[in-house]
C-alpha positions as a Markdown table, in Angstrom:
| # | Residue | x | y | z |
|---|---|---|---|---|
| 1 | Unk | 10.3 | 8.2 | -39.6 |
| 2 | Unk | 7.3 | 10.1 | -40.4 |
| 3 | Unk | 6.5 | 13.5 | -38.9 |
| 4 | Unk | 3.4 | 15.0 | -38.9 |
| 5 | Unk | 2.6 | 17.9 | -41.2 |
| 6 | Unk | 2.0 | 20.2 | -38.6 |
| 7 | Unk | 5.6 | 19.8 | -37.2 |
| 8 | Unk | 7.5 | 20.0 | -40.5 |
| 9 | Unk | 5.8 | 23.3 | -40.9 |
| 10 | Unk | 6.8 | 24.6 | -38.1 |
| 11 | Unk | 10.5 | 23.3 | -38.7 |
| 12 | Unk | 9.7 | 25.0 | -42.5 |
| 13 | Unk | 8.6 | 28.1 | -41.3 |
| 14 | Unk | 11.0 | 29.2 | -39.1 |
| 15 | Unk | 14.0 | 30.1 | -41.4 |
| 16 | Unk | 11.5 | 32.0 | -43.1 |
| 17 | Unk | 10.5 | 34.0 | -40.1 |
| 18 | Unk | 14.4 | 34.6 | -39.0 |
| 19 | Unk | 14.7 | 35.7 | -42.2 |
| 20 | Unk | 11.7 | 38.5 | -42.5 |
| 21 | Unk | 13.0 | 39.6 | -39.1 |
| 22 | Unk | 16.6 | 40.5 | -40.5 |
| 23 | Unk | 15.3 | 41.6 | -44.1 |
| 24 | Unk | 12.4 | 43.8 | -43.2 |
| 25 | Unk | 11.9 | 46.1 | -46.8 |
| 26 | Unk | 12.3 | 50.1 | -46.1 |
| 27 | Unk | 9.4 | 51.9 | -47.0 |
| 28 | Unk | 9.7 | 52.7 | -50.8 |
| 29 | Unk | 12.2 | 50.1 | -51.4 |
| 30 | Unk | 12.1 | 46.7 | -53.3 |
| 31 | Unk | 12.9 | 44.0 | -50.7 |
| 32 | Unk | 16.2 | 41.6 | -51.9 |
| 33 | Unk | 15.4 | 38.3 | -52.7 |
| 34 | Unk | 14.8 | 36.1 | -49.4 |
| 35 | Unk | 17.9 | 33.6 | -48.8 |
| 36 | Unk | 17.3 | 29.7 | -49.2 |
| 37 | Unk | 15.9 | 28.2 | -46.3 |
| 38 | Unk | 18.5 | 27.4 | -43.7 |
| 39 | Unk | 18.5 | 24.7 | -41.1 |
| 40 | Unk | 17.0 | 26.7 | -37.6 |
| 41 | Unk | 19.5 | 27.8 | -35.1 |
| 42 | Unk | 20.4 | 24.4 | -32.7 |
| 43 | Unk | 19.3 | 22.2 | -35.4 |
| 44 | Unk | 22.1 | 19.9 | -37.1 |
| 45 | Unk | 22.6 | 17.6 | -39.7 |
| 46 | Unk | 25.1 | 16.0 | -38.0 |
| 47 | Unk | 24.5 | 14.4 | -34.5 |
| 48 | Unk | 27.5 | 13.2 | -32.1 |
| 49 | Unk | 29.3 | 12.7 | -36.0 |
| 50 | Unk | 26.7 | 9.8 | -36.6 |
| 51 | Unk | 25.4 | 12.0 | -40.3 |
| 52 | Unk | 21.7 | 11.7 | -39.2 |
| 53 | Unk | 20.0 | 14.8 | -38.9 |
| 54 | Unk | 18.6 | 16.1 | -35.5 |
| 55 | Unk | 18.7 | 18.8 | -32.7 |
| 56 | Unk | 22.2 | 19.5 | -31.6 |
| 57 | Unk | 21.7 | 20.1 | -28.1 |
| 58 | Unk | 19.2 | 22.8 | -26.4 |
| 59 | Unk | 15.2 | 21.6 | -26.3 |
| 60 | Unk | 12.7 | 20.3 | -28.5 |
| 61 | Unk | 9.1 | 21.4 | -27.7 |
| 62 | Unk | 5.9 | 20.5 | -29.4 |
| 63 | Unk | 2.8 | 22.0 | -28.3 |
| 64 | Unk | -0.6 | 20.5 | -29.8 |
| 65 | Unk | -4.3 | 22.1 | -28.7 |
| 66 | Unk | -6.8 | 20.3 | -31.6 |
| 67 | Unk | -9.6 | 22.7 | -31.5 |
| 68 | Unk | -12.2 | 19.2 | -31.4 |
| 69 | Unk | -11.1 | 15.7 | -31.6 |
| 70 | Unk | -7.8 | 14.9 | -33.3 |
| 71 | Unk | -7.1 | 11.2 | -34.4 |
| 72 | Unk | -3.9 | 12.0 | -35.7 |
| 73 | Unk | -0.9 | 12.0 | -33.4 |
| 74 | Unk | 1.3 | 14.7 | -32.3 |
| 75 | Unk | 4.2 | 12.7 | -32.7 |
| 76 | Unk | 4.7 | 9.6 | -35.1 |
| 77 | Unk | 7.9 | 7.3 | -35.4 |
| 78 | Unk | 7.1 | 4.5 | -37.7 |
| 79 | Unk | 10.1 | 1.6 | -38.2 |
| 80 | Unk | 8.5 | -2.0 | -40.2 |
| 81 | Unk | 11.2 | -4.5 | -39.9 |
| 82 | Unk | 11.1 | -6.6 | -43.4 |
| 83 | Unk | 11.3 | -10.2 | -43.3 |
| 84 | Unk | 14.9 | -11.6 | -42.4 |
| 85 | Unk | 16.5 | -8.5 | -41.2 |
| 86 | Unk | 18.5 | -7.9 | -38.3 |
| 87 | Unk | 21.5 | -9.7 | -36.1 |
| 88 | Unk | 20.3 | -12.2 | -33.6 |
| 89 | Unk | 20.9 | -11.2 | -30.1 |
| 90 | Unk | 20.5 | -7.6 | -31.1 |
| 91 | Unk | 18.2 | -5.0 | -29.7 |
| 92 | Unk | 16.8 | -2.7 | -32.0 |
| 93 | Unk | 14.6 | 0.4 | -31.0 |
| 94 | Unk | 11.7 | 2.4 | -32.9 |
| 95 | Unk | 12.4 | 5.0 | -30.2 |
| 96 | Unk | 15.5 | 5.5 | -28.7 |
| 97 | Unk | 16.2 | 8.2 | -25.7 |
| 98 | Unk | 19.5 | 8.2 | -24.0 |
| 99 | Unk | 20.0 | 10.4 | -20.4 |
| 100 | Unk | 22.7 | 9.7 | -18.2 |
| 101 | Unk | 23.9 | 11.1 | -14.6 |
| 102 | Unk | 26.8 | 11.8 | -12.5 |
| 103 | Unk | 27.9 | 10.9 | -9.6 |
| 104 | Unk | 27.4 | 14.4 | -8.2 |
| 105 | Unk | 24.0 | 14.7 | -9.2 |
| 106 | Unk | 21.3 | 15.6 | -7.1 |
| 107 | Unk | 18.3 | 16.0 | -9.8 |
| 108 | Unk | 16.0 | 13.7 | -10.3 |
| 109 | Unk | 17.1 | 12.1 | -14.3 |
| 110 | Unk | 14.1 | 10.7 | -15.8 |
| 111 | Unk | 14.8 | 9.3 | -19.3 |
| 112 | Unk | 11.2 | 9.2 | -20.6 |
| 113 | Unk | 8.1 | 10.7 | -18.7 |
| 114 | Unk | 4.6 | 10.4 | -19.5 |
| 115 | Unk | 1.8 | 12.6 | -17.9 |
| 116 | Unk | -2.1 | 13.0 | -18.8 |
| 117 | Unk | -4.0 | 15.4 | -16.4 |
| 118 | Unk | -7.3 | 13.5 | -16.3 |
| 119 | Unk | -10.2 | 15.6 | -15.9 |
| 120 | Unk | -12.9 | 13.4 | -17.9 |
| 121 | Unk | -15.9 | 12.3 | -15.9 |
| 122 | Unk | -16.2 | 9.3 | -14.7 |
| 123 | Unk | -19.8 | 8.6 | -16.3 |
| 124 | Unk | -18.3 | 9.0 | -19.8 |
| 125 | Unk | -16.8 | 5.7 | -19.6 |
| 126 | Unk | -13.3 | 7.3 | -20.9 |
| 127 | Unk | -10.0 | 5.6 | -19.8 |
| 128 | Unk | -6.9 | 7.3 | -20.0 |
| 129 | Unk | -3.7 | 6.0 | -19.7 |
| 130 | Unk | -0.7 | 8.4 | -19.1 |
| 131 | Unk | 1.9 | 5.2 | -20.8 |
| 132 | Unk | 0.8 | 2.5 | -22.5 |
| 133 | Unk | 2.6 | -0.5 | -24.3 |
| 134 | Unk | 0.4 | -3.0 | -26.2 |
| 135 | Unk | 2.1 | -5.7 | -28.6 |
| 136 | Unk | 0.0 | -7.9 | -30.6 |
| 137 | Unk | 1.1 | -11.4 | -31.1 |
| 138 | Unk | 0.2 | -12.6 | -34.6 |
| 139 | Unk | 0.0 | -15.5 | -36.8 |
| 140 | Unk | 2.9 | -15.5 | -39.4 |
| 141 | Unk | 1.9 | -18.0 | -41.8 |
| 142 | Unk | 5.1 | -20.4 | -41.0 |
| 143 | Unk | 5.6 | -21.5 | -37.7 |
| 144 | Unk | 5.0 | -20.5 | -33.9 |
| 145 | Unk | 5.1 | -17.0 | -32.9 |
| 146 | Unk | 8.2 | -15.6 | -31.0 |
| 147 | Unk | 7.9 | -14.5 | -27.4 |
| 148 | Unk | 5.8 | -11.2 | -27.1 |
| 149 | Unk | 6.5 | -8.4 | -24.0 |
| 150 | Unk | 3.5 | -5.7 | -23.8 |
| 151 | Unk | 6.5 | -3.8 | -21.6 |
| 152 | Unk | 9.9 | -4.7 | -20.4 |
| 153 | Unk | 11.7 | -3.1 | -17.4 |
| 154 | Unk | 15.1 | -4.1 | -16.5 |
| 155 | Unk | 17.3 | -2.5 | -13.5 |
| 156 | Unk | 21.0 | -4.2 | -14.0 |
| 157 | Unk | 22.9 | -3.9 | -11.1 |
| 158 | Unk | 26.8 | -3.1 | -12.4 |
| 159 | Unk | 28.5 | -1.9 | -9.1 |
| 160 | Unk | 29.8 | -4.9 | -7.8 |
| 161 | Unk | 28.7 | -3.9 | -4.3 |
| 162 | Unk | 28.3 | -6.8 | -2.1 |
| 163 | Unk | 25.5 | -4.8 | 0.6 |
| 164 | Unk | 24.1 | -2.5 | -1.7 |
| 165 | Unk | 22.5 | 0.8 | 0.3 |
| 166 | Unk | 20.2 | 2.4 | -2.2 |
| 167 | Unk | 17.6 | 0.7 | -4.7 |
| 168 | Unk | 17.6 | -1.3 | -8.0 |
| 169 | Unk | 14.3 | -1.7 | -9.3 |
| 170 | Unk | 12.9 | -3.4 | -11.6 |
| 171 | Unk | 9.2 | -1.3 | -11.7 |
| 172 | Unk | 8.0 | 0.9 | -9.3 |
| 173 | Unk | 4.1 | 1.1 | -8.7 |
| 174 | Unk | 2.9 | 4.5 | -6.6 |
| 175 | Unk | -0.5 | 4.9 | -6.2 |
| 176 | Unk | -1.6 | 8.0 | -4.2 |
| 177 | Unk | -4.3 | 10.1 | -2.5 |
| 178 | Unk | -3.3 | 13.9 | -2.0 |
| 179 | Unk | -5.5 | 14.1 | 1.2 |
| 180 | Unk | -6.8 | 12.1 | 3.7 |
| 181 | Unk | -9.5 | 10.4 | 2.0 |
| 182 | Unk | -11.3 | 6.8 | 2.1 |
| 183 | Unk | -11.9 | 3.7 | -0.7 |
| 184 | Unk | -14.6 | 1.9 | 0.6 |
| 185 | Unk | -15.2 | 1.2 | -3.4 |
| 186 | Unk | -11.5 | 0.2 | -4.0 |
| 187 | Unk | -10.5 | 2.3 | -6.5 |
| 188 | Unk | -7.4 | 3.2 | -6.1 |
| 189 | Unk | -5.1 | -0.2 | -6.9 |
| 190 | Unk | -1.4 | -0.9 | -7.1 |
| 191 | Unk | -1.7 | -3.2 | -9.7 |
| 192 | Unk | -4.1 | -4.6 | -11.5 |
| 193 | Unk | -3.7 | -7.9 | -13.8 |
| 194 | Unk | -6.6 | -8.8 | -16.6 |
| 195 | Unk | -6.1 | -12.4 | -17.9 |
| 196 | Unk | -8.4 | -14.5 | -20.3 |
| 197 | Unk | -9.3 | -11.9 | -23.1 |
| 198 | Unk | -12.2 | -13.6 | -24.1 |
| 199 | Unk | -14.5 | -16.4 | -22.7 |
| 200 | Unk | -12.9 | -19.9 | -23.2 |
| 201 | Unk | -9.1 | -18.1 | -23.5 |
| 202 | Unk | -6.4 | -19.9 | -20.8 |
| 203 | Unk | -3.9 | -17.9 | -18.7 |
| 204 | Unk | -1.0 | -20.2 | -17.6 |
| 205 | Unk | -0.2 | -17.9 | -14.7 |
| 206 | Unk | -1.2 | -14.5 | -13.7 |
| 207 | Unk | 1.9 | -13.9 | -12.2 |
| 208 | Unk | 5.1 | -15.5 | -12.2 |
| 209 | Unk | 8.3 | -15.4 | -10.2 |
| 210 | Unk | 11.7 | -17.1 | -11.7 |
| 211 | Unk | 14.9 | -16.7 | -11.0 |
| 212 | Unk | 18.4 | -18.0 | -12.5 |
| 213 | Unk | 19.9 | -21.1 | -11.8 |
| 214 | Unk | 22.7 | -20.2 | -8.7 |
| 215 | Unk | 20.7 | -17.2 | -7.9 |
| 216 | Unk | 19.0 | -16.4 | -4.7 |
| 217 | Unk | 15.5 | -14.1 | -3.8 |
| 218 | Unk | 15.6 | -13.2 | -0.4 |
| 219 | Unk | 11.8 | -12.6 | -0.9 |
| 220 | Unk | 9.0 | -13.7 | -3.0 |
| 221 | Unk | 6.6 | -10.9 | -1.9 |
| 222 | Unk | 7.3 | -8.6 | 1.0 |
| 223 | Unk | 4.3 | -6.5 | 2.7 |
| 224 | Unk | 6.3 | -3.2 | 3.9 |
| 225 | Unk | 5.5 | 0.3 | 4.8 |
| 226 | Unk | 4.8 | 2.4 | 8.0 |
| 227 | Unk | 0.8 | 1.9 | 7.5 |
| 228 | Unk | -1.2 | -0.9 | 7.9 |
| 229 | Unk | -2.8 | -3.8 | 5.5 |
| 230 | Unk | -6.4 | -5.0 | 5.9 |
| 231 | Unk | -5.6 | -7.9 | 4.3 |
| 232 | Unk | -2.7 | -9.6 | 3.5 |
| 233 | Unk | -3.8 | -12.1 | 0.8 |
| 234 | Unk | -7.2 | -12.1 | -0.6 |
| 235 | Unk | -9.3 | -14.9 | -1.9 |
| 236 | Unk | -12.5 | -14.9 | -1.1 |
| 237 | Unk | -13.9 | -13.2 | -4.2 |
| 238 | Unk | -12.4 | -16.0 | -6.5 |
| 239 | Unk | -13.1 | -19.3 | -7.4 |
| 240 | Unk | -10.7 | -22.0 | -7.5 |
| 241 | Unk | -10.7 | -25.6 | -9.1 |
| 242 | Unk | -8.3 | -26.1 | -7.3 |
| 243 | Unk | -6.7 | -24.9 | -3.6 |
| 244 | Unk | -6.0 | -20.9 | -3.3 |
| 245 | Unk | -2.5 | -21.7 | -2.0 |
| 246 | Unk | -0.8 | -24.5 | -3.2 |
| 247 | Unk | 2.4 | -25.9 | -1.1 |
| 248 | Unk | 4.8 | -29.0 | -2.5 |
| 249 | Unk | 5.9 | -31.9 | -0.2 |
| 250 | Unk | 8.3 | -30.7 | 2.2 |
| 251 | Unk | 6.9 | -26.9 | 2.1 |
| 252 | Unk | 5.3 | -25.5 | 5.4 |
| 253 | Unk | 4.0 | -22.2 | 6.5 |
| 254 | Unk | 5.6 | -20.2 | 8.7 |
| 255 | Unk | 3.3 | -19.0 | 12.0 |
| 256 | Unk | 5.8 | -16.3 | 14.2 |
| 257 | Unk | 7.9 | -14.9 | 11.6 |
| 258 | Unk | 9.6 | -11.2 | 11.6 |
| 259 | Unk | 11.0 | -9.2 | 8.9 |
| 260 | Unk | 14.3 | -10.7 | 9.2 |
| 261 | Unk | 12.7 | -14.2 | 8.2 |
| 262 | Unk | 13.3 | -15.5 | 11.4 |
| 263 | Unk | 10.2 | -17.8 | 13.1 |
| 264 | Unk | 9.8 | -20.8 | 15.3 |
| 265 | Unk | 6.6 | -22.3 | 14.4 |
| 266 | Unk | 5.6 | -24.3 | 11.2 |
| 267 | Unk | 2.8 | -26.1 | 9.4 |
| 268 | Unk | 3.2 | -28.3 | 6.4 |
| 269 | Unk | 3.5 | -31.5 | 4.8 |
| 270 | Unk | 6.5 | -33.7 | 5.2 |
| 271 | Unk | 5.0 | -36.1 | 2.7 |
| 272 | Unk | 3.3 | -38.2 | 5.1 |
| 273 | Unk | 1.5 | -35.9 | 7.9 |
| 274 | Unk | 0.1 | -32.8 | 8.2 |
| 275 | Unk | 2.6 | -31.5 | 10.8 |
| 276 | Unk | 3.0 | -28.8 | 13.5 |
| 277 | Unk | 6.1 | -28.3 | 14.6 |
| 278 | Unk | 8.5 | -26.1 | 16.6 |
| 279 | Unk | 12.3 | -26.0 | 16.2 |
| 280 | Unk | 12.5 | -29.0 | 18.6 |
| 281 | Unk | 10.8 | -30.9 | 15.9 |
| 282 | Unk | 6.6 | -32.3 | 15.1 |
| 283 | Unk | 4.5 | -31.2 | 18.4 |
| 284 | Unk | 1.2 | -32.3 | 16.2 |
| 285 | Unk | 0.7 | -35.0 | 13.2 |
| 286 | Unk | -2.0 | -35.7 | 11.4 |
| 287 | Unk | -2.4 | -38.7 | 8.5 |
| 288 | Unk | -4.8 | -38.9 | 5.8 |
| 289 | Unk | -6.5 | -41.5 | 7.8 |
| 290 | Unk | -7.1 | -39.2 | 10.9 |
| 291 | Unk | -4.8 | -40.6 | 13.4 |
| 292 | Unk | -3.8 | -38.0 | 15.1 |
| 293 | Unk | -0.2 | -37.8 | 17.0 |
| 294 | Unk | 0.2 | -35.3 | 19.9 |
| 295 | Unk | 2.5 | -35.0 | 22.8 |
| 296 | Unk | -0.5 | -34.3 | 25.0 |
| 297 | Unk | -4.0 | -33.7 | 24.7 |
| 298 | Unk | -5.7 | -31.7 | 27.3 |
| 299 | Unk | -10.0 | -31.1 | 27.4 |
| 300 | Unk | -10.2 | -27.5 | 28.3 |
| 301 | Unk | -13.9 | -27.9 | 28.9 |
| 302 | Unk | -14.7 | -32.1 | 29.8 |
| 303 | Unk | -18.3 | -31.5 | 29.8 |
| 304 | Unk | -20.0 | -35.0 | 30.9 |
| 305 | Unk | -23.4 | -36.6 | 30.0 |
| 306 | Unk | -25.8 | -35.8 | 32.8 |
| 307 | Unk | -27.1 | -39.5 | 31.9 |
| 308 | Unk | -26.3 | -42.5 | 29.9 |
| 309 | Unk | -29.2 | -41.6 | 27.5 |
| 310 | Unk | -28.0 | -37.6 | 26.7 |
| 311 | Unk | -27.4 | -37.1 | 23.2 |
| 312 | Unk | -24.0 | -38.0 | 22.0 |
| 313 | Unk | -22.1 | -39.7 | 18.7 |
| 314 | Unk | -19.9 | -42.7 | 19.2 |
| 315 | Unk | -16.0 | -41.7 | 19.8 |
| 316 | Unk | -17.1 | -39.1 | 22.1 |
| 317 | Unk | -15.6 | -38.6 | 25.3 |
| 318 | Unk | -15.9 | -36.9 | 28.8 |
| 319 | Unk | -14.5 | -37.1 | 32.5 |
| 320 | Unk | -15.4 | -35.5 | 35.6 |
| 321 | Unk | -13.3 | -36.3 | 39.1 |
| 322 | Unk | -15.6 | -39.6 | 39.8 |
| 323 | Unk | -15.5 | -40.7 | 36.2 |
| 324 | Unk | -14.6 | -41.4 | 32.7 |
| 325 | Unk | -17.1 | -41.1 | 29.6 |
| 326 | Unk | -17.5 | -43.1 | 26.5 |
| 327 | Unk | -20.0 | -42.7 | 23.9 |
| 328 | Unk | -20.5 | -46.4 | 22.5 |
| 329 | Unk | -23.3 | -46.4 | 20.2 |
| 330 | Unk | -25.9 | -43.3 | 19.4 |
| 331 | Unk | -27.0 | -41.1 | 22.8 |
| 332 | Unk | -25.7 | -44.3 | 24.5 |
| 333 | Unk | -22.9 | -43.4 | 27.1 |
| 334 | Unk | -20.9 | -45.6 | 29.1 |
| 335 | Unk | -18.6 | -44.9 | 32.0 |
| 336 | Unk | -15.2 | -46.2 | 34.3 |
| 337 | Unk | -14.4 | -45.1 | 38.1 |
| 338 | Unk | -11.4 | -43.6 | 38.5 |
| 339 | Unk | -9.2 | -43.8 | 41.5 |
| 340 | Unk | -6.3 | -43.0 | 42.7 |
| 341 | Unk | -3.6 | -44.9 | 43.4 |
């Protein structure tokens, strides 16, 4: 672990301070020799018994103003694993910060917070990040590269309750105006995901939902909330070799659902047809060859040729109360009495 100069001589400095402040000279008098330097108050060589040195309870503040730009950081850790170190299976950390709660307490705990106040204009081009995790997967001279996580959130669920009644969250995304403002430019975004990197790079998947064998998601995505959505899925800005939504054999869209997943209505593929179909069963099939399987068909608006030459394509059809319609061959109509009986 390396700490910046800046720190350490602030660490350094302070014994030497406590001690000016208790050793002040008399006038006329020969001051004693100053005491070796002495650990500050609150800061231990010993931590929870574990012999590495570090602050013993109370706070730890750094404060850093560079008068002009400062490439240096304010705070460095630095770990470099060596080639066959460490115990399979376990986790190691560079940066390590442990907070816990009871079950009495009210506070908000957050173990590690990060927060820029942004005040750069936007025509600089600046862009600055409050918490940021970047890992860069590199070549090792042997073999494949190990999976690679730019960040990794976890919320393990321990209480054995069967109906739980608050939250476990993996990652929580708020975005936020503080007054009532618009975004006809869209800038304000929940979450934004860049794939490619360069021209020519593939992305297998942008994102990607999995679950354990045996275990059960109630919902892939949910669209929540007291307010309203625009739109609900958005494609129309992309382009696609291949179909924007993509359904396997058997897989159908619900039409009439509500929030408890309930719905009557359906359209999918059964491996055949295109089907519609209620919970009765198909209403409407339709084959790759256009035949088309309806329990009725009704013609809203019949419309019939005013003449047997009218403009028309073979396979149409019309009816009026005297007659029947058939388009035969182009702008060529034909027609059958009807009666009743």
């Amino acid at each position: 672990m390396s700490i910046r100069p800046g720190l350490a001589a602030v660490f350094g400095f302070l014994p030497a301070l406590l001690s000016v402040a208790v050793h002040a000279e008399a006038p006329g008098r020969v001051p004693p020799p100053a005491p070796p330097l002495a650990w500050p108050p609150g800061f231990s060589r010993n931590v929870q018994g574990t012999g590495v040195p570090g602050l013993d309870g109370g706070h730890a503040f750094l404060w850093n103003q560079p008068p002009g730009f400062d490439p240096a950081s304010t705070l460095r850790v630095d770990r470099h694993i060596p080639e066959g170190s460490g115990e399979p299976g376990h986790t190691y950390k560079a940066l390590w910060a442990l907070g816990s709660s009871g079950p009495h307490n009210a506070g908000y705990e957050w173990t590690i917070t990060g927060e820029l106040h942004n005040r750069s204009l936007a025509s600089t081009g600046a862009q600055n990040v409050a918490v940021n995790g970047t890992i860069f997967k590199e070549p090792n001279g042997i073999g494949p590269v190990g999976p690679s996580w730019a960040g990794n959130f976890n919320c393990v669920d321990m209480t054995q309750e069967a109906d739980p009644v608050a939250s476990c969250i993996g990652a929580e995304i708020d975005v936020s105006a503080q007054s009532p403002t618009t975004d006809r430019n869209r800038q304000r975004v929940g979450l934004q995901i860049s794939t490619g990197g360069v021209p020519g790079a593939h992305t297998g998947y942008g994102i990607l939902l999995g679950n354990l064998a045996g275990s059960v998601t109630d919902r892939g995505f949910s669209f929540q909330g007291e307010g309203t959505y625009g739109i609900g899925i958005d494609t129309a800005a992309a382009r696609f070799t291949g179909a924007p939504i993509l359904l396997g054999s058997g897989q159908s869209i619900a039409l009439d659902g509500n929030r408890d997943g309930r719905f009557a209505r359906r359209l999918g593929f059964d491996g055949r047809d295109l089907v519609y179909g209620t919970g009765n069963g198909p209403v409407l099939r339709v084959s790759d060859g256009g035949q088309i399987q309806a329990a009725s068909v009704r013609e809203a608006s019949p419309q019939p040729p005013k003449s047997s030459r009218e403009a028309c394509t073979p396979g149409d059809h019309a009816w009026d109360a005297a007659f029947e319609y058939r388009c035969v061959a182009p702008n060529r109509w034909k027609r059958a009495a009807l009666s009743d009986w």
